[in-house]
N, C-alpha and C positions, 0 to 999 in steps of 0.2 A: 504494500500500500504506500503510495503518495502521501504528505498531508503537505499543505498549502499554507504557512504560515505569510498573512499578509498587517500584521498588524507589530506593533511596536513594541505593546502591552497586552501578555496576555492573563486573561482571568483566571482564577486557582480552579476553577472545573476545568480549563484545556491544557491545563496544564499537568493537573490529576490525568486526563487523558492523554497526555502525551508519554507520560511513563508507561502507561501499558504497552506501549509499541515496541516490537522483538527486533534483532539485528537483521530479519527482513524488509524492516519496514524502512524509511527514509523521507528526513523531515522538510522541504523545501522553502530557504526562505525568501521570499522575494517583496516587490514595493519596499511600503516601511518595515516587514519583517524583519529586514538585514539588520535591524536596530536591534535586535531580542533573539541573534542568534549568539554572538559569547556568555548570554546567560542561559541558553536554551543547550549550547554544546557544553558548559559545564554541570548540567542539572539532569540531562540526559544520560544514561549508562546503554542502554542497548541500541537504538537506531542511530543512522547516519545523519547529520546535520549540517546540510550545505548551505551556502548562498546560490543567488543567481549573479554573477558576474556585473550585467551588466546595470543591474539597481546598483549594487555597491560602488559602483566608478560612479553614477548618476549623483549618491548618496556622500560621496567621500568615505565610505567605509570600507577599513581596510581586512579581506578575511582570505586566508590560506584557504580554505575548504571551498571557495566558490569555482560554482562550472557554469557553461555558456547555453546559450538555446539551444544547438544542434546536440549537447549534452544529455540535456534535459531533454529536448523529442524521445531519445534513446532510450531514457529511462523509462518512456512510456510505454514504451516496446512490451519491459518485463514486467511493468506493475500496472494491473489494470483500475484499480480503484484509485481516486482520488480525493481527497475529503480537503476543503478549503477551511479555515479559521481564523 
């Protein structure tokens, strides 16, 4: 599963539900997301938690973990569900 982090700040229910996600799952953060992913990749233990590339150049944020559109199509490939937050 995808999940679609586009907010800054998130709420302690999506946040309770973001711990349940396994080392299949992968957390996408994009728009203002990119703001709430070094708190999100230090709170998280089991899924993956990237940026989108190019929000962060957009944003000035600077994040090792980001990948680009053609990345992300890719990812679409193997994960069919997607859940936005």
């Amino acid at each position: 599963m995808i999940v679609n982090i586009t907010q800054a700040h998130l709420a302690p229910s999506q946040l309770a539900f973001l711990q349940l996600l396994t080392g299949n799952d992968i957390v996408v953060c994009c728009a203002d997301g990119v703001y709430a992913h070094g708190q999100l990749e230090q709170s998280l233990s089991a899924p993956i938690c990237v940026t989108l590339k190019d929000d962060c150049l957009a944003r000035g944020v600077d994040s090792s973990q980001s990948i680009s559109l053609p990345e992300l199509a890719a990812l679409q490939d193997n994960h069919q569900q997607w859940i936005s937050i």
